[in-house]
C-alpha positions as CSV (number, residue, x, y, z in Angstrom):
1,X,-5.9,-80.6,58.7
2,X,-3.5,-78.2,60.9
3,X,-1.7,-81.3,61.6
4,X,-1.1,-82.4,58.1
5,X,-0.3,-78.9,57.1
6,X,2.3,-78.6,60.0
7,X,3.6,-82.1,58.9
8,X,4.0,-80.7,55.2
9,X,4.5,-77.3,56.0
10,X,7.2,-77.3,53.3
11,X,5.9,-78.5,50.9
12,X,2.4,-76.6,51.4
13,X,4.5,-73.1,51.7
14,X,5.6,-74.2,48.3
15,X,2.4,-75.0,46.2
16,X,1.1,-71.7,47.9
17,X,3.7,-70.1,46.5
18,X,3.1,-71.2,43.3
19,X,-0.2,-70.3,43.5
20,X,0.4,-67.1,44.2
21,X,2.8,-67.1,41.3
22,X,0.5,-68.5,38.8
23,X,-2.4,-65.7,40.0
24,X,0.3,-62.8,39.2
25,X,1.3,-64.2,35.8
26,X,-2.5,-65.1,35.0
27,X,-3.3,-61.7,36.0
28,X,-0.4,-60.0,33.8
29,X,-1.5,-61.9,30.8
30,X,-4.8,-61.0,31.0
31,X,-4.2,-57.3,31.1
32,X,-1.9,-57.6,28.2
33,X,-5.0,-59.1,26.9
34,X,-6.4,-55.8,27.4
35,X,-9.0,-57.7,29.7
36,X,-11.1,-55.5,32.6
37,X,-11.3,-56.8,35.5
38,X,-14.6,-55.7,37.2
39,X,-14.6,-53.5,40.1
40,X,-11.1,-53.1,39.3
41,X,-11.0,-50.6,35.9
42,X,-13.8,-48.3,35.0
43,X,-16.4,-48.7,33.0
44,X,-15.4,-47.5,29.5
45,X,-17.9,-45.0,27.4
46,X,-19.3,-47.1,23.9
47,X,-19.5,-45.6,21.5
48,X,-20.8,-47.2,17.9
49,X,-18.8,-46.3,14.0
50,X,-21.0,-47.4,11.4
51,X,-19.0,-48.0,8.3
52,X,-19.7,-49.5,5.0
53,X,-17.7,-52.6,4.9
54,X,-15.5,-53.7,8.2
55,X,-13.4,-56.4,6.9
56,X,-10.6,-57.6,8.7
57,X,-12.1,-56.3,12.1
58,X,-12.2,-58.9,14.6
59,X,-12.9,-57.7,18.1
60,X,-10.9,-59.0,20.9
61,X,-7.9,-59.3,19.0
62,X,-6.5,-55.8,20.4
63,X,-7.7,-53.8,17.2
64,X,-8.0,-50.1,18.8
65,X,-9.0,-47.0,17.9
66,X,-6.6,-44.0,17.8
67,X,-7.0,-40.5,17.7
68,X,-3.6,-38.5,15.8
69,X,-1.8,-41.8,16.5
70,X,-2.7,-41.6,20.4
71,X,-4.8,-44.8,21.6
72,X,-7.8,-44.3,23.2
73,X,-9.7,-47.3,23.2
74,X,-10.9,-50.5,21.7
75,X,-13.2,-52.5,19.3
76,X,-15.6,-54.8,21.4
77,X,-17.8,-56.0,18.9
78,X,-19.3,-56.0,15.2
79,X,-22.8,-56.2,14.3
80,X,-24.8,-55.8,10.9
81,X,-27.6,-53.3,11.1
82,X,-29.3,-52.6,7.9
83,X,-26.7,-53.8,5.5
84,X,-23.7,-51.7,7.6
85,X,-21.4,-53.4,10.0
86,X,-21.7,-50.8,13.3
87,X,-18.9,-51.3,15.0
88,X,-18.3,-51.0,19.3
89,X,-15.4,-49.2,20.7
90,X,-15.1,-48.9,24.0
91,X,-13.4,-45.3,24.6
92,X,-10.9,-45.0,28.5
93,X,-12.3,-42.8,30.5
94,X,-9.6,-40.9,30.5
95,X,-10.9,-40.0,26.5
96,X,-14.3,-40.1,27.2
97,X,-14.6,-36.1,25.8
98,X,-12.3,-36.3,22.9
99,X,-14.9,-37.4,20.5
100,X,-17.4,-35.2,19.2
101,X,-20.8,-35.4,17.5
102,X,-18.9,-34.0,13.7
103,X,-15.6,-36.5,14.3
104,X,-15.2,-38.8,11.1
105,X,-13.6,-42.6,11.0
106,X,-11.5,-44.3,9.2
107,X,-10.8,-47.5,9.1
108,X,-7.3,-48.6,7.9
109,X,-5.0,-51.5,8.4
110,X,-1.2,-51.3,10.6
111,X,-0.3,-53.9,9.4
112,X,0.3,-55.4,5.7
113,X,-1.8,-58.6,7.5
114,X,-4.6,-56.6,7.9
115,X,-4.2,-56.0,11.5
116,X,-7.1,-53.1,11.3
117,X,-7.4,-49.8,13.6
118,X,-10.0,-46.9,13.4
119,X,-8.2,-43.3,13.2
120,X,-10.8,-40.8,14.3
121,X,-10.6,-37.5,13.9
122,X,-12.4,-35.7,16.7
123,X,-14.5,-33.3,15.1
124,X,-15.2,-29.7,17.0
125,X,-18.8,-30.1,18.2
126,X,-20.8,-31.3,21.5
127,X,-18.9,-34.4,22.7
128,X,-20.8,-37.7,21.5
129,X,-22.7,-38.9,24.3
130,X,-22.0,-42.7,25.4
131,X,-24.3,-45.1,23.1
132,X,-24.7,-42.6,20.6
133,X,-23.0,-43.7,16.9
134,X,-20.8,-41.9,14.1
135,X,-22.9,-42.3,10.8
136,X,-21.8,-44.3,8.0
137,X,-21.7,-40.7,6.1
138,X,-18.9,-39.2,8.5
139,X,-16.7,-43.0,7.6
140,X,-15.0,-44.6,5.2
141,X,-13.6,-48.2,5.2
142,X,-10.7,-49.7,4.1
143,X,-9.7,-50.0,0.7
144,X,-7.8,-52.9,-0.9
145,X,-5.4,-52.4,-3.8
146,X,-7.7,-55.5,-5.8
147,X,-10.5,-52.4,-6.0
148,X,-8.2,-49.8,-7.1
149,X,-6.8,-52.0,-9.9
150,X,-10.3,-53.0,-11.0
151,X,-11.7,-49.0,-11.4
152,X,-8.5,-49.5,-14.3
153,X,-9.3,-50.8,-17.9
154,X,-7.1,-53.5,-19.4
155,X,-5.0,-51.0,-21.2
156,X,-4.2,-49.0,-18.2
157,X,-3.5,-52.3,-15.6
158,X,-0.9,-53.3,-18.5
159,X,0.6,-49.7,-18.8
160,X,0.8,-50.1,-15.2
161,X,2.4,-53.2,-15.5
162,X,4.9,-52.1,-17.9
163,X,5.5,-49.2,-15.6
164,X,6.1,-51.1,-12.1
165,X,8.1,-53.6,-14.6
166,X,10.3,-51.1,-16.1
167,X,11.1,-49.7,-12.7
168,X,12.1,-53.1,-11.3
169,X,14.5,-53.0,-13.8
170,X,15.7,-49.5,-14.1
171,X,16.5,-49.5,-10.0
172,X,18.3,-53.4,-9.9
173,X,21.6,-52.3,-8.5
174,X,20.8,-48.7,-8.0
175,X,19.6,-48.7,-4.6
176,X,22.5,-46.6,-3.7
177,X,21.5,-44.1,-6.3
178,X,18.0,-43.8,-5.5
179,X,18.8,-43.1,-2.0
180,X,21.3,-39.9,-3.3
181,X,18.2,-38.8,-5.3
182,X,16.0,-39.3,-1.9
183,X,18.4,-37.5,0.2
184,X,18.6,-34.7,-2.0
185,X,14.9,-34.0,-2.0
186,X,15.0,-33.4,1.6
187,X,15.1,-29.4,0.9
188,X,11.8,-30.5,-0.7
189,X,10.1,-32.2,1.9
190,X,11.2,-29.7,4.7
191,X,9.3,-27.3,2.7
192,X,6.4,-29.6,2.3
193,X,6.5,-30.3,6.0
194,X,6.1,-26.5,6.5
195,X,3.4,-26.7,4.2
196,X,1.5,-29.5,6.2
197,X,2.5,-27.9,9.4
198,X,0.5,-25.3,8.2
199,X,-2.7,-27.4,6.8
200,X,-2.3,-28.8,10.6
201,X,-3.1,-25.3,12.2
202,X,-5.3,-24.7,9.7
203,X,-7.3,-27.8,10.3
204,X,-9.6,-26.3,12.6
205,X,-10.5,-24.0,10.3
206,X,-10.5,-26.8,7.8
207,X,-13.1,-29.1,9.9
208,X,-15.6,-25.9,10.9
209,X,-15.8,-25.4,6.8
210,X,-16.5,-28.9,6.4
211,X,-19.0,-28.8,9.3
212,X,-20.8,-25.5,8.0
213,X,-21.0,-27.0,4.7
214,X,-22.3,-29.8,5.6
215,X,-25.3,-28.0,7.2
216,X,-25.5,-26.1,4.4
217,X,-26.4,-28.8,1.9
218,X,-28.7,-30.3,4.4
219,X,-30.6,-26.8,4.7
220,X,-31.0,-26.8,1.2
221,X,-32.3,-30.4,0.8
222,X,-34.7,-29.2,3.1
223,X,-36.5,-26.9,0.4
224,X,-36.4,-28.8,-2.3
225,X,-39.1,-26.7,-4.4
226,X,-36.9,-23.4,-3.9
227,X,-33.9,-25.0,-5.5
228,X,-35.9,-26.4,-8.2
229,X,-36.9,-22.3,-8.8
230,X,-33.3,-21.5,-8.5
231,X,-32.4,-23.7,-11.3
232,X,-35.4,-22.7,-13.3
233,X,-34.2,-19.0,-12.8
234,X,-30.5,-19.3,-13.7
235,X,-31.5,-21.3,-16.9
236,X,-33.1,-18.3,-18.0
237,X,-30.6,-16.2,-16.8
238,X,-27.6,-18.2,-18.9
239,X,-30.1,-18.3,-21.9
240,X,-30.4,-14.5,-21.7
241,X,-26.6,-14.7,-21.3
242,X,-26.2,-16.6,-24.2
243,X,-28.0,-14.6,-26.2
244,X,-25.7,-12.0,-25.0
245,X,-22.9,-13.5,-26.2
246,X,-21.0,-11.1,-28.9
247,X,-22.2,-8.1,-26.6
248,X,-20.2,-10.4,-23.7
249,X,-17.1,-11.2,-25.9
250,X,-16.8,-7.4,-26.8
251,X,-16.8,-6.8,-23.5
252,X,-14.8,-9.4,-22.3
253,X,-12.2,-8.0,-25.3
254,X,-12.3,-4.6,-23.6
255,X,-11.7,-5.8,-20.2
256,X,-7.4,-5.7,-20.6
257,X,-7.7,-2.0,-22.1
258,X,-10.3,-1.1,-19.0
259,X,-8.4,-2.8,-16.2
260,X,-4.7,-1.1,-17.7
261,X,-6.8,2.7,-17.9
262,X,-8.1,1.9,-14.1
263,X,-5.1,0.9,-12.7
264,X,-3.5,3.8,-14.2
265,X,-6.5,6.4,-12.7
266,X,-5.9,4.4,-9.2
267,X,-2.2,5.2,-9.8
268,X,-2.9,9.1,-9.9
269,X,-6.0,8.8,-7.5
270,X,-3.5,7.4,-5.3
271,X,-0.9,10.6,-5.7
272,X,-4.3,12.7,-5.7
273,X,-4.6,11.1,-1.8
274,X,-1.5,11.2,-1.1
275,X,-1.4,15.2,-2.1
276,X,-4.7,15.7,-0.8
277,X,-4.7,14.3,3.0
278,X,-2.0,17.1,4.0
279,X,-4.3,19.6,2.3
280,X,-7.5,18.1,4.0
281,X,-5.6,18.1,7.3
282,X,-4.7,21.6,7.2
283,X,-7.9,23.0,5.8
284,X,-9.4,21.7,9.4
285,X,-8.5,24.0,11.5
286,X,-10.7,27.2,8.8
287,X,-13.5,23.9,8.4
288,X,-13.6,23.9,12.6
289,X,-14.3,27.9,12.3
290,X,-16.9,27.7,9.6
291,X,-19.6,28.1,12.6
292,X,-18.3,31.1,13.9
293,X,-17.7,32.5,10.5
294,X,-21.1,32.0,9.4
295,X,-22.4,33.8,12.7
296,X,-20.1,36.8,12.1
297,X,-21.6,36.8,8.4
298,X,-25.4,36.8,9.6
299,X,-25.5,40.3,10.3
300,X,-24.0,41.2,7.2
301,X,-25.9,38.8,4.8
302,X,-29.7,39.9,6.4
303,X,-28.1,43.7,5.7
304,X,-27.4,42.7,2.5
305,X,-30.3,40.9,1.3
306,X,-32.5,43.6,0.7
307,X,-29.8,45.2,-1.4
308,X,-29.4,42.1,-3.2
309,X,-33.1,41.8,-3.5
310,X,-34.2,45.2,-4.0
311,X,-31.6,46.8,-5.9
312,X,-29.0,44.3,-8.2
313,X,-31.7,41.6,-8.7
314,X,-34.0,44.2,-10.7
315,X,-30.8,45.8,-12.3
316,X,-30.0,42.7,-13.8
317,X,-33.1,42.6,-14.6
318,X,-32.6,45.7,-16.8
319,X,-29.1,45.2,-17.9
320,X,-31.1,41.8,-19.5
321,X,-31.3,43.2,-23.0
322,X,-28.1,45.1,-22.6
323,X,-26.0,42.0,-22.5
324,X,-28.0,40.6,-25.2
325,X,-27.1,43.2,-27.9
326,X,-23.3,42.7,-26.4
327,X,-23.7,38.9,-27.3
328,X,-22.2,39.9,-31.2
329,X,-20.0,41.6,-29.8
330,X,-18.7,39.6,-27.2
331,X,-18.6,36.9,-30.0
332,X,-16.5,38.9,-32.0
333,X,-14.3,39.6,-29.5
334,X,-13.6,35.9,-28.4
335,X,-12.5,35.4,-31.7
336,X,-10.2,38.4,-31.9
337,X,-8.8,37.3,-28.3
338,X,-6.1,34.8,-29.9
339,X,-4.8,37.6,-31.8
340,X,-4.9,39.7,-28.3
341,X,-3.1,37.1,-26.9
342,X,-0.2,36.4,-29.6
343,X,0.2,40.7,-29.5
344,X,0.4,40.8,-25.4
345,X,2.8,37.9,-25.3
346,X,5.3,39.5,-27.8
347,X,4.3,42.7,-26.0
348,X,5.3,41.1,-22.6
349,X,8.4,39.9,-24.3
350,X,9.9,42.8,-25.8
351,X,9.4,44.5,-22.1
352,X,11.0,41.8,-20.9
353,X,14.3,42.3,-23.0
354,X,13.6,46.2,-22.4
355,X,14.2,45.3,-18.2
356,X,16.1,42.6,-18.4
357,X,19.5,43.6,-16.1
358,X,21.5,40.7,-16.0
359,X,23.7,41.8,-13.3
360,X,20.8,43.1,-11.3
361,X,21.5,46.1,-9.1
362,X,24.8,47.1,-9.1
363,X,27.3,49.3,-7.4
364,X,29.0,52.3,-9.3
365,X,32.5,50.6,-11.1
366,X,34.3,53.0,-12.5
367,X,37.6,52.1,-14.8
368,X,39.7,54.3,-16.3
369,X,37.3,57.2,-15.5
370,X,34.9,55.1,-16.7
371,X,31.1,53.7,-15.3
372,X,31.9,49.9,-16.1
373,X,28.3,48.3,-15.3
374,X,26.0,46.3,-17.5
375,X,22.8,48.0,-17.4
376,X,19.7,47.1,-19.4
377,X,17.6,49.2,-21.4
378,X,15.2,50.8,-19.0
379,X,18.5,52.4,-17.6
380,X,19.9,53.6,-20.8
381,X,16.5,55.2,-21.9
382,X,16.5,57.0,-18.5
383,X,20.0,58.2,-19.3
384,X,18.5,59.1,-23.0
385,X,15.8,60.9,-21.6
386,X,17.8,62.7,-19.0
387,X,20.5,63.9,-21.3
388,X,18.1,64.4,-23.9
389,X,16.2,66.8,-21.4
390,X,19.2,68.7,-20.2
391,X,20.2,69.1,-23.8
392,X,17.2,71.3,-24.7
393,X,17.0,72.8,-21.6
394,X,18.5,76.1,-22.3
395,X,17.0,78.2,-24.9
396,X,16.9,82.3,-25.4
397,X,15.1,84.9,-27.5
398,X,16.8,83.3,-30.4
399,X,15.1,79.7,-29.6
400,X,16.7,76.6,-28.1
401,X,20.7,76.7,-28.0
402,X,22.7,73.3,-27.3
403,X,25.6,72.9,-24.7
404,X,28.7,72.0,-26.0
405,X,30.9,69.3,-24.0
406,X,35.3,70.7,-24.9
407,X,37.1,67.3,-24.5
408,X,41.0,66.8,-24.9
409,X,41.9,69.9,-24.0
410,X,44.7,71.0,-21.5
411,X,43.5,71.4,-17.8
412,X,45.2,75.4,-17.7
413,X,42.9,76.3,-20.5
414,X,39.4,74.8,-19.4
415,X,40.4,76.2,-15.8
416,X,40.8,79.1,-17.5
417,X,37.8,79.0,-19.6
418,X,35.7,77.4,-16.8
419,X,36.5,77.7,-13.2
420,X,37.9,80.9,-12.9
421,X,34.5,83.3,-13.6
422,X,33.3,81.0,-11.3
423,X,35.4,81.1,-8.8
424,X,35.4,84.3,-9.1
425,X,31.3,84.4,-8.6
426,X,31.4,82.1,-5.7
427,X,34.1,84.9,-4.1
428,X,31.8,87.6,-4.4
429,X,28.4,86.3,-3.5
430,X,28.9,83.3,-1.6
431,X,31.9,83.7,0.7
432,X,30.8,80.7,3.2
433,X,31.4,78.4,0.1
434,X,34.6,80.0,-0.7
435,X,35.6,79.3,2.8
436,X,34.4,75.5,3.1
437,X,36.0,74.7,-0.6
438,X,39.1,76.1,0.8
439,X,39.5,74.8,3.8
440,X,39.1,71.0,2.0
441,X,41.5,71.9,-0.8
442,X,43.9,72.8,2.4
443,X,43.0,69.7,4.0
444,X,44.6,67.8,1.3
445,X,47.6,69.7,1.0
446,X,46.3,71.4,-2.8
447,X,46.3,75.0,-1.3
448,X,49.2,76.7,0.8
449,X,48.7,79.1,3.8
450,X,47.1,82.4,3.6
451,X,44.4,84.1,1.5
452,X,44.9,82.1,-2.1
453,X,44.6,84.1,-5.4
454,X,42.2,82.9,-8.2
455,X,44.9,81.1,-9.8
456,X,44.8,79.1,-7.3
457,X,42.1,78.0,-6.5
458,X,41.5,77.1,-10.1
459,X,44.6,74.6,-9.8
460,X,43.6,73.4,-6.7
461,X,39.8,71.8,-7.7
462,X,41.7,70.9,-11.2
463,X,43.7,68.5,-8.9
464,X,41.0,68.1,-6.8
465,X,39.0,66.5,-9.7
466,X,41.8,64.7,-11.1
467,X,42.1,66.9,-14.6
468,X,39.1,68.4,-16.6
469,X,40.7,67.0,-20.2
470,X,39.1,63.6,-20.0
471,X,35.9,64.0,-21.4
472,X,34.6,62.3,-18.1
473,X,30.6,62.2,-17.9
């Protein structure tokens, strides 16, 4: 044997070789061939998808199962089990936790040849333990468009007809158009791909309604007997209802009107809130002293009581009748009180026009030797009353004499008339005066040096005052 081999080592290095060859490209194929080669790749986790109708599935053909377009597996075999194929997968290990005891299936082709795959969609529960099976209510199968067409009557399959027919013809040599109409929907579908992005992080959501619903109806097809009294009670509910049903169309009818008047009181109740937090906010502060206030007031409130007690409580007591025989009168005088209330209002108003200033408090302004301010009449019927008073204030035996007021007349005759006897008084009895008066009238240059006569002095305050002729008040 060594001999012959060294005699053809050439040619045996050449068939081994080949060999070797063959093994590698036997052994690609097969893998391709999605074929496990023991003690080589794991075990995979089987898992069973019952489904109504498996058509097209043919294991061994590379047919996989796919979970959001990710593959995770194969079909290894179909079987029937109580008129339902159940279908094997065989999940990688690497997956072996991504199905869950709530995923659904659905079987659907890749291919317009019928080349079939399962989609799966998870589910959210405990992860479905190896052996254990999807039910045929959590699947559906693949549906041909032979079964879609025969759910539609004749008249509908011809319409439908018609309408793939008419399109044909409508779009033969308008491919070019149809794709400007496409592109310009693409505003569209980025808004419907928002939309779907968010269904997709909703799904969760989605799947744990589903979920809870689902053990919902199962709850209740466990008590059979209370839904039956359910029913029973909301027929006779709806039969009271529809014997209700004028009083329920009124009602209805009113609804608008009553949903307008409350959003209009929520409106103000809202303004009411907004008006009354700042007032609740501030009255915390007296609300936080009410404990201390109502200490402080003890004292005084178990003084008081027997007052209260002893003393008003048995006078009302007494003043009972009293206020009774006041009732007619009282009654009398509420309808009198509109006519009180017309008489103080004009009474308010015409004391109103009597102080009404309208420049207010002002400053002496005199023009021409005359007091130029706008008074009201308040001020006018002081200065009534005032020179009414000094009018009748000087009287003899005779009775009440009036002053008489000389106006026009030359300043040398008044003076004359007026300031000299009294000048002349002031110079006998009050010679401080005379001194002061004369040393001002000096002081502006009205009186010369030395002792003055009568004369002058009377010339002097004429100056002084600017002329007595004027009739100056």
């Amino acid at each position: 044997m060594k001999r012959a081999i060294k005699a053809h080592l050439r040619d045996f290095l050449v068939v081994l070789g080949l060999v070797v060859l063959a093994v590698a490209i036997g052994g690609y194929i097969l893998s391709q061939q999605r074929l496990r080669f023991p003690l080589i790749d794991d075990e995979p986790k089987r898992v069973e998808i019952e489904l109504d109708n498996a058509q097209s599935v043919q294991p061994g053909q590379g047919q996989t199962v796919r979970v959001a377009g990710v593959e995770i597996g194969q079909i290894s075999a179909v079987e029937i089990e109580d008129g339902n194929a159940v279908v094997e997968v065989e999940i990688d290990q690497e997956f072996e936790d991504v199905i869950r005891e709530d995923a659904t299936a659905l079987l659907r082709p890749r291919t317009g040849l019928k080349d079939m795959l399962i989609e799966v969609d998870p589910g959210q529960g405990e992860v479905l333990e190896a052996g254990r099976r999807i039910a045929v209510g959590n699947t559906l199968p693949d549906v041909n468009p032979d079964e879609i067409y025969s759910t539609l009557d004749a008249d509908t399959r011809a319409y439908l007809r018609l309408l793939i027919s008419g399109a044909g013809k409508g779009l033969r040599g308008r491919g070019d158009d149809l794709a400007e109409t496409l592109k310009r929907l693409e505003p569209l579908h980025r808004d419907v791909a928002r939309v779907a992005q968010a269904g997709a992080r909703r799904r969760d959501a989605l799947r744990r309604l589903v979920n809870r619903y689902s053990l919902l109806m199962r709850a209740l097809g466990r008590h059979p007997a209370a839904l039956r009294r359910l029913v029973s009670a909301s027929q006779g509910v709806f039969d009271a209802l529809a014997g209700e049903q004028s009083n329920i169309s009124a009602a209805v009818a009113r609804l608008p009107g009553t949903l307008r008047q409350t959003e209009r009181t929520l409106g103000r109740v809202d303004t009411l809130a907004q008006v009354l937090r700042p007032a609740l906010n501030s009255l915390r502060p007296p609300v936080r002293q009410l404990a201390t206030t109502n200490e402080a007031l003890r004292p005084f409130l178990s003084e008081t009581t027997p007052i209260v007690r002893d003393q008003i409580r048995p006078f009302a007591r007494a003043a009972g009748p009293y206020v009774d025989d006041l009732e007619p009168s009282a009654r009398d005088l509420a309808q009198a009180s509109p006519d009180l209330t017309d008489a103080v209002e004009e009474l308010n108003r015409f004391f109103n026009m009597g102080a009404y200033n309208p420049g207010g408090a002002e400053p002496p302004r005199v023009e021409g030797g005359n007091d130029m301010r706008q008074e009201g009449f308040l001020y006018w019927l002081a200065w009534t009353a005032n020179n009414g008073v000094s009018l009748f204030s000087t009287a003899d035996a005779q009775g009440v004499y009036r002053r008489l007021t000389i106006c026009g007349l030359s300043p040398g005759i008044l003076g004359s008339v007026q300031l000299g006897p009294l000048v002349r008084e002031i110079a006998a009895s009050q010679p401080e005066i005379l001194a002061d008066m004369t040393a001002g009238l000096r002081a502006q240059g009205l009186l010369p040096a030395g002792i003055p006569t009568t004369t002058q002095l009377v010339d002097a305050v004429t100056d002084a005052t600017g002329g007595l002729g004027d009739c100056r008040f």
